[in-house]
mmCIF file of the N, C-alpha and C atoms, coordinates in Angstrom:
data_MODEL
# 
_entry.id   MODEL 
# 
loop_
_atom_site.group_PDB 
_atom_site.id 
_atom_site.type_symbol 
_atom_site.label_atom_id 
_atom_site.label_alt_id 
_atom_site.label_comp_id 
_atom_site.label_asym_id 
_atom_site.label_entity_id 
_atom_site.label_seq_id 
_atom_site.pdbx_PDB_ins_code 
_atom_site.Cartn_x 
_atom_site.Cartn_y 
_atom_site.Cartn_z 
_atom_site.occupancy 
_atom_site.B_iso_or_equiv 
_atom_site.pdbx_formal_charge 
_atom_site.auth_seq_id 
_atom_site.auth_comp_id 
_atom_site.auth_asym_id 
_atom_site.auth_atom_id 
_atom_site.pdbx_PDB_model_num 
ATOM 1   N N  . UNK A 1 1  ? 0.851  -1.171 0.000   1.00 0.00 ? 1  UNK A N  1 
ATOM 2   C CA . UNK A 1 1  ? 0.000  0.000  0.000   1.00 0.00 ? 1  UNK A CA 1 
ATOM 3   C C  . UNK A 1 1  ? 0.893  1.229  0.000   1.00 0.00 ? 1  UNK A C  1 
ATOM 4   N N  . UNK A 1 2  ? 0.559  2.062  -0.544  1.00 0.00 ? 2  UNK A N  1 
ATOM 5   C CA . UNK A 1 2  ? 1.214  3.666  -0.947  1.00 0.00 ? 2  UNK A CA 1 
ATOM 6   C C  . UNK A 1 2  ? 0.678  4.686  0.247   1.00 0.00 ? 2  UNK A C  1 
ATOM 7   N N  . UNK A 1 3  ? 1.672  5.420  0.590   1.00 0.00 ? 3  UNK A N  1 
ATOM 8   C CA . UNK A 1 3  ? 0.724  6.351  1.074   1.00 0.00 ? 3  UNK A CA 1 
ATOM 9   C C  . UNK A 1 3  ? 1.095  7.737  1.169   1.00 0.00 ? 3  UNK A C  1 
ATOM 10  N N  . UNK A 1 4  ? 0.578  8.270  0.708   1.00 0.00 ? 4  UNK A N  1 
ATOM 11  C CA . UNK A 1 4  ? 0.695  9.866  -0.018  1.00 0.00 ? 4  UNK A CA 1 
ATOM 12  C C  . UNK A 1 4  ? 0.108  11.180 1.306   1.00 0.00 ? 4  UNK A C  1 
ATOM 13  N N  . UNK A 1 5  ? 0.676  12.095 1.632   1.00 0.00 ? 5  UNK A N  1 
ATOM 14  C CA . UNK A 1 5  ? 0.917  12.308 3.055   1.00 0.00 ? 5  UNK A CA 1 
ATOM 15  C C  . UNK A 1 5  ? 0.875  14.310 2.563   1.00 0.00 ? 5  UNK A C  1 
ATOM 16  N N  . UNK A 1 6  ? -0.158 14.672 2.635   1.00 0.00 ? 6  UNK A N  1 
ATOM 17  C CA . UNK A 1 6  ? -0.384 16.415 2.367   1.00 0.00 ? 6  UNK A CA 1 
ATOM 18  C C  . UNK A 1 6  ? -1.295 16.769 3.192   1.00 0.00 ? 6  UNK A C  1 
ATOM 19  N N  . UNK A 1 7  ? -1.386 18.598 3.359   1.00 0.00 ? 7  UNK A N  1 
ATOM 20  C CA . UNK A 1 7  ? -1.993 18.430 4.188   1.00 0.00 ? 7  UNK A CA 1 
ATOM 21  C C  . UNK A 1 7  ? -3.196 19.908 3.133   1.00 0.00 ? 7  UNK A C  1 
ATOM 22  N N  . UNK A 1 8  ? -3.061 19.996 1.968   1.00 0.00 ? 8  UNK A N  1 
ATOM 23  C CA . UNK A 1 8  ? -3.388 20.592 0.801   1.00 0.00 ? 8  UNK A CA 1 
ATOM 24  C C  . UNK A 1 8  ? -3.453 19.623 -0.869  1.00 0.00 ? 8  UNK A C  1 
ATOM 25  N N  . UNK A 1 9  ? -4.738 20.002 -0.932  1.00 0.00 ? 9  UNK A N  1 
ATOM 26  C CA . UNK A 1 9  ? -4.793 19.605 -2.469  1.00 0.00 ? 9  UNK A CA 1 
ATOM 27  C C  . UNK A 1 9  ? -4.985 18.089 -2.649  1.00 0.00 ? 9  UNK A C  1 
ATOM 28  N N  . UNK A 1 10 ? -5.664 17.352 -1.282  1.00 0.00 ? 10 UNK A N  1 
ATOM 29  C CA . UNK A 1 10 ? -5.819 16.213 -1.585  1.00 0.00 ? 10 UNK A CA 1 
ATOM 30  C C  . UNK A 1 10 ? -6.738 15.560 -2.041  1.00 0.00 ? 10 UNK A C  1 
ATOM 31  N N  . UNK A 1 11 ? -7.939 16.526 -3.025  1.00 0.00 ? 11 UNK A N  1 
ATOM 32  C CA . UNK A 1 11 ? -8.330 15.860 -4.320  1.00 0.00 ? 11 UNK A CA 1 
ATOM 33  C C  . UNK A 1 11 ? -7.605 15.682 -5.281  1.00 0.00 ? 11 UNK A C  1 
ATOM 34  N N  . UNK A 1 12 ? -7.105 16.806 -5.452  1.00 0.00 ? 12 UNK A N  1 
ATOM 35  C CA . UNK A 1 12 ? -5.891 17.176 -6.916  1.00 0.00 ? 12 UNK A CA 1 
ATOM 36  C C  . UNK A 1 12 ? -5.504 15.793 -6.770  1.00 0.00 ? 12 UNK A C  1 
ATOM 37  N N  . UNK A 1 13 ? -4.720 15.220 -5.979  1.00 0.00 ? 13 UNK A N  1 
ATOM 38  C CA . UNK A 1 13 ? -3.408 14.144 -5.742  1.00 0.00 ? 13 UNK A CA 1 
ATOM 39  C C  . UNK A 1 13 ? -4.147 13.022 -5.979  1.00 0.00 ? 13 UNK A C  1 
ATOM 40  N N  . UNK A 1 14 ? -5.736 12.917 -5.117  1.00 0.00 ? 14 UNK A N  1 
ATOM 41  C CA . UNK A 1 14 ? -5.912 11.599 -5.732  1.00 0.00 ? 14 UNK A CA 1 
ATOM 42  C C  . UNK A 1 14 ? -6.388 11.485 -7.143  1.00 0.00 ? 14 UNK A C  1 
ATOM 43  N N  . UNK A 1 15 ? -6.610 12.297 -7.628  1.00 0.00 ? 15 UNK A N  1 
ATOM 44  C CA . UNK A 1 15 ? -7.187 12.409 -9.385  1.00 0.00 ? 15 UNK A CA 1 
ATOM 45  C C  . UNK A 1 15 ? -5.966 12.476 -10.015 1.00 0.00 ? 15 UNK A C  1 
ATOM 46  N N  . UNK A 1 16 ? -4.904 12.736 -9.565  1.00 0.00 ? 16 UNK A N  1 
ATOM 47  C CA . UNK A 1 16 ? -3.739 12.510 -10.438 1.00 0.00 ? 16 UNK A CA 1 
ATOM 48  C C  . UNK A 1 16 ? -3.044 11.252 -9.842  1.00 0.00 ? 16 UNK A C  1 
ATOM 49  N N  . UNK A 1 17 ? -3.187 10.211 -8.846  1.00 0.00 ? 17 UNK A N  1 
ATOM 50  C CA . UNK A 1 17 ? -2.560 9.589  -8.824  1.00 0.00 ? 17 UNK A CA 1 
ATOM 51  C C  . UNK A 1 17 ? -3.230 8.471  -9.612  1.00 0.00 ? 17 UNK A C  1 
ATOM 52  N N  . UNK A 1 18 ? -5.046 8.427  -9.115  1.00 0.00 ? 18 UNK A N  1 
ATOM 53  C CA . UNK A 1 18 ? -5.964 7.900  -10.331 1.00 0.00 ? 18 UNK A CA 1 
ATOM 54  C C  . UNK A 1 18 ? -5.594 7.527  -11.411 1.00 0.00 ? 18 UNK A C  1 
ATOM 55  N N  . UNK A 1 19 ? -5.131 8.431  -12.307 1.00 0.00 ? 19 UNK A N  1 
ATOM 56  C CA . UNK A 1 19 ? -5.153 8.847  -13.330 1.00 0.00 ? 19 UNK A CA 1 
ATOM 57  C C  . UNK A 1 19 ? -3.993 8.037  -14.345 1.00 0.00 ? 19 UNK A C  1 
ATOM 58  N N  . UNK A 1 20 ? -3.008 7.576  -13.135 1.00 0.00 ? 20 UNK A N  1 
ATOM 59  C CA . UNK A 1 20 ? -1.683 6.753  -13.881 1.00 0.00 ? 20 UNK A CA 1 
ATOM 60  C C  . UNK A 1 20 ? -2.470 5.315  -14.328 1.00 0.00 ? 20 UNK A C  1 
ATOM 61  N N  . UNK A 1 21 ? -1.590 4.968  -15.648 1.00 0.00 ? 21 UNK A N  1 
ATOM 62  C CA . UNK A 1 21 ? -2.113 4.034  -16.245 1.00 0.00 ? 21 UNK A CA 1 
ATOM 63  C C  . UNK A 1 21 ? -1.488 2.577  -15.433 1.00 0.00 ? 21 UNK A C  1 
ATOM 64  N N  . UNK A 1 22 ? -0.144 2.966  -15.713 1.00 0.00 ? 22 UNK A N  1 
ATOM 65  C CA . UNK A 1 22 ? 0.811  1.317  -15.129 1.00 0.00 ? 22 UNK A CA 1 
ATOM 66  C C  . UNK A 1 22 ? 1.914  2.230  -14.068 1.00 0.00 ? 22 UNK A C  1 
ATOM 67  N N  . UNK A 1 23 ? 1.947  1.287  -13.122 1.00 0.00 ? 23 UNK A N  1 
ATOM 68  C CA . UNK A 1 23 ? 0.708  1.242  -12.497 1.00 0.00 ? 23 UNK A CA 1 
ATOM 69  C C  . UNK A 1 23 ? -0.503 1.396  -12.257 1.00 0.00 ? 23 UNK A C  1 
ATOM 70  N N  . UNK A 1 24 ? -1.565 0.475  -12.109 1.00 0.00 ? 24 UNK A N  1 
ATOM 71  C CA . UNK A 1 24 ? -2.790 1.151  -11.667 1.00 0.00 ? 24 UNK A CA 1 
ATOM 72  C C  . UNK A 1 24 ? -3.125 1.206  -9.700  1.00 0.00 ? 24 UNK A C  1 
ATOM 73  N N  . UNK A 1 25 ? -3.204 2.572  -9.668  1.00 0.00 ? 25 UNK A N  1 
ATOM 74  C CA . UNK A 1 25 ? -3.821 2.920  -8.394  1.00 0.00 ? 25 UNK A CA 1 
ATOM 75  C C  . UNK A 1 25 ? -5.042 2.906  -7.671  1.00 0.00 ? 25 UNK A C  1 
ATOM 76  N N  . UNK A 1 26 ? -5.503 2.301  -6.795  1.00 0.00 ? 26 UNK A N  1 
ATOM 77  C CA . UNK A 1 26 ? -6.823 3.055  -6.216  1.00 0.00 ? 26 UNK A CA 1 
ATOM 78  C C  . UNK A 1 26 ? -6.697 3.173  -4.914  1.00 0.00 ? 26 UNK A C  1 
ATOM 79  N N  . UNK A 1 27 ? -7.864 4.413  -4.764  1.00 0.00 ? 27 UNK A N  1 
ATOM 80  C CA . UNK A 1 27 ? -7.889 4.707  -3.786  1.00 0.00 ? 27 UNK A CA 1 
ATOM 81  C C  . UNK A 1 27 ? -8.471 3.791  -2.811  1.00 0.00 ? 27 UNK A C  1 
ATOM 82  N N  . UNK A 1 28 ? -8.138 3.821  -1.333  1.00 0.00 ? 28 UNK A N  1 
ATOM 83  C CA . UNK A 1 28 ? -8.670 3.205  -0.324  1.00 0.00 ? 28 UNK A CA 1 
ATOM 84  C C  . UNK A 1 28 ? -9.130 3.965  0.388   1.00 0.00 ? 28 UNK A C  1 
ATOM 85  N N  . UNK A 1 29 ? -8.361 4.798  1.233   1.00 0.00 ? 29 UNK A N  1 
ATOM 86  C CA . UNK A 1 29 ? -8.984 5.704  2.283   1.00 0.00 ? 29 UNK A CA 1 
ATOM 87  C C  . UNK A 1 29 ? -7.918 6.919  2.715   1.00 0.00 ? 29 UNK A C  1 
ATOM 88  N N  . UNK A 1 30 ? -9.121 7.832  3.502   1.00 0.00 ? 30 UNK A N  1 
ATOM 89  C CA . UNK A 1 30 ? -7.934 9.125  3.660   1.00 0.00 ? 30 UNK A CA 1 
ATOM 90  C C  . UNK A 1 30 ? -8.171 9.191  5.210   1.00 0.00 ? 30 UNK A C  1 
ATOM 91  N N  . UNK A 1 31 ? -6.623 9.163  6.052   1.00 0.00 ? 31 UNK A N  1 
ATOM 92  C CA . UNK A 1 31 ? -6.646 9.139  7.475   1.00 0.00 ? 31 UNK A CA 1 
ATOM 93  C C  . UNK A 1 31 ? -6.145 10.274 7.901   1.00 0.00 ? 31 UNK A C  1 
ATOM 94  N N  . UNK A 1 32 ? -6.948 11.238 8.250   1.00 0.00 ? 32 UNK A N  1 
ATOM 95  C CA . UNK A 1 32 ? -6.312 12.693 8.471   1.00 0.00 ? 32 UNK A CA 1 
ATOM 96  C C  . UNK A 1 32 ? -5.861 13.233 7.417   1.00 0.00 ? 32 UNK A C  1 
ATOM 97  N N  . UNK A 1 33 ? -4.397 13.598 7.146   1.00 0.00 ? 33 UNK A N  1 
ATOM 98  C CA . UNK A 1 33 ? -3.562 14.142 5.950   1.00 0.00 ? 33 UNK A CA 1 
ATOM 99  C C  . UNK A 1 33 ? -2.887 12.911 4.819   1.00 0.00 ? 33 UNK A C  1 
ATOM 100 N N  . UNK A 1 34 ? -3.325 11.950 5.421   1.00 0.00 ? 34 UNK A N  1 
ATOM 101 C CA . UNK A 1 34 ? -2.724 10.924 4.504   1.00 0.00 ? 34 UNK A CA 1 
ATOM 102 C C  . UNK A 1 34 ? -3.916 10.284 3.832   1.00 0.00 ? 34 UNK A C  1 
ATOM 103 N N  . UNK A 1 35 ? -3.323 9.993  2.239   1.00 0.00 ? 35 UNK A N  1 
ATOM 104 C CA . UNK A 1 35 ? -4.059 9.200  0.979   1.00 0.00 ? 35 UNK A CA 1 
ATOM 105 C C  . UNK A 1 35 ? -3.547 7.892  1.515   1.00 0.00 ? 35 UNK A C  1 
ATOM 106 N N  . UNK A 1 36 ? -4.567 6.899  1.511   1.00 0.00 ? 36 UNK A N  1 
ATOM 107 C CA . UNK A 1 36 ? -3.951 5.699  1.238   1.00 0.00 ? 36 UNK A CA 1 
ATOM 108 C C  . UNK A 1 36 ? -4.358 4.788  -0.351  1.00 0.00 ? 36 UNK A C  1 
ATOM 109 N N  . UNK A 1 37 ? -3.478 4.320  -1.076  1.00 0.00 ? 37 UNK A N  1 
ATOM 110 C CA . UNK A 1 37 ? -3.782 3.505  -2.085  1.00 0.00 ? 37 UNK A CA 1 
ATOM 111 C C  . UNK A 1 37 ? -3.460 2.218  -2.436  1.00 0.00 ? 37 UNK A C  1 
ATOM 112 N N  . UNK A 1 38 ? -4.396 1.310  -2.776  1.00 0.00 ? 38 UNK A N  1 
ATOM 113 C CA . UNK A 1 38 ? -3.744 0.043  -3.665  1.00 0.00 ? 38 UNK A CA 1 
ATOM 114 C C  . UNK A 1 38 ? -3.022 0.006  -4.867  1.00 0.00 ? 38 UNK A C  1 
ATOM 115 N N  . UNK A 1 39 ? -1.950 -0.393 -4.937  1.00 0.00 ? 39 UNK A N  1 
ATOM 116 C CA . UNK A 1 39 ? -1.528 -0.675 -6.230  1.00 0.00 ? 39 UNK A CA 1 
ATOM 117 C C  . UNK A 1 39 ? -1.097 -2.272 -7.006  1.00 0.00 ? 39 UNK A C  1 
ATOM 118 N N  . UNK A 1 40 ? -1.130 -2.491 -8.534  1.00 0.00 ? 40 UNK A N  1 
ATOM 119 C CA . UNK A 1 40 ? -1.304 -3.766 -8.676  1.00 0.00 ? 40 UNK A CA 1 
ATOM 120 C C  . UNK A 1 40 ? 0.207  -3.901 -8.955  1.00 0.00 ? 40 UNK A C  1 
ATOM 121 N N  . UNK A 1 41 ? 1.457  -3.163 -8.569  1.00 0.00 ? 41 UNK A N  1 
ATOM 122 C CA . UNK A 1 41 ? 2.808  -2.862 -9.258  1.00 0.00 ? 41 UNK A CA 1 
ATOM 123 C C  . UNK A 1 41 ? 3.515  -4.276 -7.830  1.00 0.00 ? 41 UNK A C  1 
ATOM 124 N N  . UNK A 1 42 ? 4.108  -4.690 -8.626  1.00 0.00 ? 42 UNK A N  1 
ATOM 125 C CA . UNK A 1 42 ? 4.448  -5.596 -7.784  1.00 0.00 ? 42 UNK A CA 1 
ATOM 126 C C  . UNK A 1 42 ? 5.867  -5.090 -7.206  1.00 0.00 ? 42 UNK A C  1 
ATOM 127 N N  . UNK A 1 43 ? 6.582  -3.686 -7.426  1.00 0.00 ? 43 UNK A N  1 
ATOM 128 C CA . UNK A 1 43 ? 7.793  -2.863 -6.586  1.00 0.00 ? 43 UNK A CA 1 
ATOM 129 C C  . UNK A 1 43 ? 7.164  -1.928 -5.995  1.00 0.00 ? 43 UNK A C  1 
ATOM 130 N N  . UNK A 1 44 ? 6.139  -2.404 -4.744  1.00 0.00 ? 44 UNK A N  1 
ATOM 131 C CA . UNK A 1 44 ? 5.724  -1.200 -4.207  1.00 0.00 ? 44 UNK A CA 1 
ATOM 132 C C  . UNK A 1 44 ? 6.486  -0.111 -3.932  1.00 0.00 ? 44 UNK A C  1 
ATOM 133 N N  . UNK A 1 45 ? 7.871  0.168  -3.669  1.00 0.00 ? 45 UNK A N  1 
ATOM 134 C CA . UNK A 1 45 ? 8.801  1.610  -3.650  1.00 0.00 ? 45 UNK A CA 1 
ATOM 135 C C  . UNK A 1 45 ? 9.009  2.000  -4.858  1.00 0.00 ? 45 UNK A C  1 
ATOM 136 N N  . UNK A 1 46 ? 8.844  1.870  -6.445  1.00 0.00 ? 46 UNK A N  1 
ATOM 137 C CA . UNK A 1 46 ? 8.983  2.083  -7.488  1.00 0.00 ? 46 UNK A CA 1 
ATOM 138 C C  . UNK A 1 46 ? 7.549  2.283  -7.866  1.00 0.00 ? 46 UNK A C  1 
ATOM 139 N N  . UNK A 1 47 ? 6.576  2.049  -7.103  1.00 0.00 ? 47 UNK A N  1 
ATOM 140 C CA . UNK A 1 47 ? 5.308  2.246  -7.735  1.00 0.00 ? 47 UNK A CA 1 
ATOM 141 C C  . UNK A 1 47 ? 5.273  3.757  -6.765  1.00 0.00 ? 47 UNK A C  1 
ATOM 142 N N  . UNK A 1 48 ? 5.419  4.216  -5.227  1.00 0.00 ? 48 UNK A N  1 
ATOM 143 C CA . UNK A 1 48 ? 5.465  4.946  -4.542  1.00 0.00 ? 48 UNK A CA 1 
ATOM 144 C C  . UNK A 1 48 ? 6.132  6.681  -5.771  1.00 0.00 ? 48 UNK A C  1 
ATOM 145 N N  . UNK A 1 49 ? 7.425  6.051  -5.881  1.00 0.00 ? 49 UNK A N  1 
ATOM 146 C CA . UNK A 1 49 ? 8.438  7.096  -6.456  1.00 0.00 ? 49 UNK A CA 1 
ATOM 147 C C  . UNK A 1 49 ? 7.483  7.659  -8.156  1.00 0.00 ? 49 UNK A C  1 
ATOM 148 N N  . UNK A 1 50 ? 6.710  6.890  -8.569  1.00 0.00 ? 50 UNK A N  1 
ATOM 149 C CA . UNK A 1 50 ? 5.887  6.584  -9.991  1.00 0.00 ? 50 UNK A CA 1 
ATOM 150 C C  . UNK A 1 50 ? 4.899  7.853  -9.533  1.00 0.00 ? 50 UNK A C  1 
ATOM 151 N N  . UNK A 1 51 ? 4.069  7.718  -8.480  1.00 0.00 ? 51 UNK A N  1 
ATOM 152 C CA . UNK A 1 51 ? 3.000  8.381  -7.796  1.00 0.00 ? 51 UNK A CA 1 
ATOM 153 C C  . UNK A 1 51 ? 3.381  9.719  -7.424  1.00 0.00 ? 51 UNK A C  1 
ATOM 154 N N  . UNK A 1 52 ? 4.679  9.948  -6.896  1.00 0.00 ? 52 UNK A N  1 
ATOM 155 C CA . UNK A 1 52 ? 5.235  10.930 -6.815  1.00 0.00 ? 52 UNK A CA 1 
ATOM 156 C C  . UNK A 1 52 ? 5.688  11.909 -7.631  1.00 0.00 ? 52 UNK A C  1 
ATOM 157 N N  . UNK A 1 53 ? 6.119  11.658 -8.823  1.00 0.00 ? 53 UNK A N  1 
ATOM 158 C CA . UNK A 1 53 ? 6.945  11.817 -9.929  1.00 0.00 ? 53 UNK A CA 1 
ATOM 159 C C  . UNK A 1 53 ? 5.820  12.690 -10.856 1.00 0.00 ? 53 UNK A C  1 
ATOM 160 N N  . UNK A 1 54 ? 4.638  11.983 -10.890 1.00 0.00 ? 54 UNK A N  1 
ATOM 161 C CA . UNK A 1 54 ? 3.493  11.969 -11.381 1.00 0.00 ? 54 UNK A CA 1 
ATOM 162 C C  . UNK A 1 54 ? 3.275  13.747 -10.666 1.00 0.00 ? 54 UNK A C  1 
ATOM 163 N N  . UNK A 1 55 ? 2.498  13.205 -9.593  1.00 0.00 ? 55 UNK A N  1 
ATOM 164 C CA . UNK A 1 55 ? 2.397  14.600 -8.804  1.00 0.00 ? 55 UNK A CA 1 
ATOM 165 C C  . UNK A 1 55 ? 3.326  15.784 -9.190  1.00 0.00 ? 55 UNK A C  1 
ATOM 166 N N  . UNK A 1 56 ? 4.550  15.379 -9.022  1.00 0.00 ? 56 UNK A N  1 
ATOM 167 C CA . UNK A 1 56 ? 5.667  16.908 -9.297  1.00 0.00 ? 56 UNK A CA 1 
ATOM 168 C C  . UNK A 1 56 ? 5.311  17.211 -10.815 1.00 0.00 ? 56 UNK A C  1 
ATOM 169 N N  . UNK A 1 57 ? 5.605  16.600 -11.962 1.00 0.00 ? 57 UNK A N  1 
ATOM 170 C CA . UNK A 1 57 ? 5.135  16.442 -13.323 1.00 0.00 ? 57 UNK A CA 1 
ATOM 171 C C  . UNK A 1 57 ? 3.813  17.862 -13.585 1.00 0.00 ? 57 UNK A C  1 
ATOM 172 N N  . UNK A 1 58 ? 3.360  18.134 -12.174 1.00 0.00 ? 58 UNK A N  1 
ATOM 173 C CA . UNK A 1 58 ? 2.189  19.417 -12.616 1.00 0.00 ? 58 UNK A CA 1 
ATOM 174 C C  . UNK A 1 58 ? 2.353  20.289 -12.602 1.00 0.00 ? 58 UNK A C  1 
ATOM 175 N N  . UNK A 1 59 ? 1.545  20.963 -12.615 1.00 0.00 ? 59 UNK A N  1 
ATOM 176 C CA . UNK A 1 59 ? 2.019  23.081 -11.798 1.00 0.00 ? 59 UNK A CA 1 
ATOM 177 C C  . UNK A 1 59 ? 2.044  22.779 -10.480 1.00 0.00 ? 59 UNK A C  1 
ATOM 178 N N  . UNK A 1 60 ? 0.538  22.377 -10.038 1.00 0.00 ? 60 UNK A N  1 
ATOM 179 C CA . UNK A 1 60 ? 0.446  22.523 -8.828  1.00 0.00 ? 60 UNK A CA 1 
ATOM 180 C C  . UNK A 1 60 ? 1.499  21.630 -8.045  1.00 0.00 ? 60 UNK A C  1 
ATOM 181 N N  . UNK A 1 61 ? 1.762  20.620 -8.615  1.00 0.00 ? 61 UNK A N  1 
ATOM 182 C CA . UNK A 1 61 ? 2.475  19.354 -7.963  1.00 0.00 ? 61 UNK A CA 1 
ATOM 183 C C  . UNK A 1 61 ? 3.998  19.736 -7.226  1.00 0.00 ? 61 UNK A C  1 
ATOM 184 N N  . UNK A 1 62 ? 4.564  20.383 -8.627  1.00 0.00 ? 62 UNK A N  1 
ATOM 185 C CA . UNK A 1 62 ? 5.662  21.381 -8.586  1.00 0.00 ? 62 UNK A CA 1 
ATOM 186 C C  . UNK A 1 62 ? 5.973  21.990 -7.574  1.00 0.00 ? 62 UNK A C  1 
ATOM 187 N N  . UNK A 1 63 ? 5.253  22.956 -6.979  1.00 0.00 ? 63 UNK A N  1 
ATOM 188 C CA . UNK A 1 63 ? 4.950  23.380 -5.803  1.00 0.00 ? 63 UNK A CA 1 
ATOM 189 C C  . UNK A 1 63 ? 4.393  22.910 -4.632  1.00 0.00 ? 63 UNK A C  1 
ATOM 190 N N  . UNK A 1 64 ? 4.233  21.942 -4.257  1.00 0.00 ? 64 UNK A N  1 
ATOM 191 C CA . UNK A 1 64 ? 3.152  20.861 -3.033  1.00 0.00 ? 64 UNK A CA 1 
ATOM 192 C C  . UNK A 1 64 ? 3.955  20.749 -2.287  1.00 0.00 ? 64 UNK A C  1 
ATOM 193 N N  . UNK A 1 65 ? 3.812  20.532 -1.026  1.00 0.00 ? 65 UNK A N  1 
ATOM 194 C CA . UNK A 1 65 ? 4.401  19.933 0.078   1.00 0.00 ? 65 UNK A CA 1 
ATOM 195 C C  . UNK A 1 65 ? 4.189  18.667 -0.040  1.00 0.00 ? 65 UNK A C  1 
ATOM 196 N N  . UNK A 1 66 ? 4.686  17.672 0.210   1.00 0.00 ? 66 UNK A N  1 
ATOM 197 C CA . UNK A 1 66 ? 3.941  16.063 0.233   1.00 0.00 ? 66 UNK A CA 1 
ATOM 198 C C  . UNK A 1 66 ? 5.061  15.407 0.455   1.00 0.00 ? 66 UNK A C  1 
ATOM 199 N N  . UNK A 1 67 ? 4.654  14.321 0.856   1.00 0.00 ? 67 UNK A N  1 
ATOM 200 C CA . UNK A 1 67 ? 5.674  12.783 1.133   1.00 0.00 ? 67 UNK A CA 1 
ATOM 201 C C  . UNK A 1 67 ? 4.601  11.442 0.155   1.00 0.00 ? 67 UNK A C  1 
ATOM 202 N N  . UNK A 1 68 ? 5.439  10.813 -0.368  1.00 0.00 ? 68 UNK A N  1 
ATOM 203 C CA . UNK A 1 68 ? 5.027  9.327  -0.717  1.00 0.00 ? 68 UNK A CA 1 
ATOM 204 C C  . UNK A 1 68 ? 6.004  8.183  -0.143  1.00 0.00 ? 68 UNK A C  1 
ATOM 205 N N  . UNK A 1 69 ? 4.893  7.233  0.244   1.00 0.00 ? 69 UNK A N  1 
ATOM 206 C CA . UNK A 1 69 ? 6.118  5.729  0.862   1.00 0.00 ? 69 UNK A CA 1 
ATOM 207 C C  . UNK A 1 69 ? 5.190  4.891  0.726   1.00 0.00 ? 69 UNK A C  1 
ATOM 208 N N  . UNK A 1 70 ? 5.990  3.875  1.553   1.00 0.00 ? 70 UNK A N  1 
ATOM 209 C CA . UNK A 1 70 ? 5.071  2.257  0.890   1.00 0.00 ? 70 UNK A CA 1 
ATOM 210 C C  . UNK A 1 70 ? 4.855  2.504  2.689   1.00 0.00 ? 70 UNK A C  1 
ATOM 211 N N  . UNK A 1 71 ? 3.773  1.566  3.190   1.00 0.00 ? 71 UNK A N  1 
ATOM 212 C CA . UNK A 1 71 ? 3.333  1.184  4.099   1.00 0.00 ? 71 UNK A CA 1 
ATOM 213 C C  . UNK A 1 71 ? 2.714  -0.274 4.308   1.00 0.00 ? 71 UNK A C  1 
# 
């Protein structure tokens, strides 16, 4: 499981983490400031860094505060 950690813009993040093809992501649940997601990537820390990468890749992302890790 991924888990994506803001404390802003956490629709944006899950519609863009959504949004990746390969990996595919979904959402599970949001615990306070943290996204949690399934993924079907069998390097969960390479699927994490994917999710991340993704995020910076925007305007807004560019600018975000955030953490991604495996959990």
């Amino acid at each position: 499981m991924i888990q994506i950690s803001s404390p802003m813009k956490r629709d944006f993040i899950k519609e863009t983490v959504e949004a990746i093809d390969d990996p595919k992501f979904t959402f599970v649940k949001e615990e306070g400031v943290n996204l949690l997601f399934e993924t079907d990537a069998p390097d969960q820390a390479a699927a994490a860094a994917k999710a991340k990468s993704a995020i910076k890749a925007t305007q807004i992302g560019s600018v975000l505060y955030f953490s991604a890790k495996v959990v």
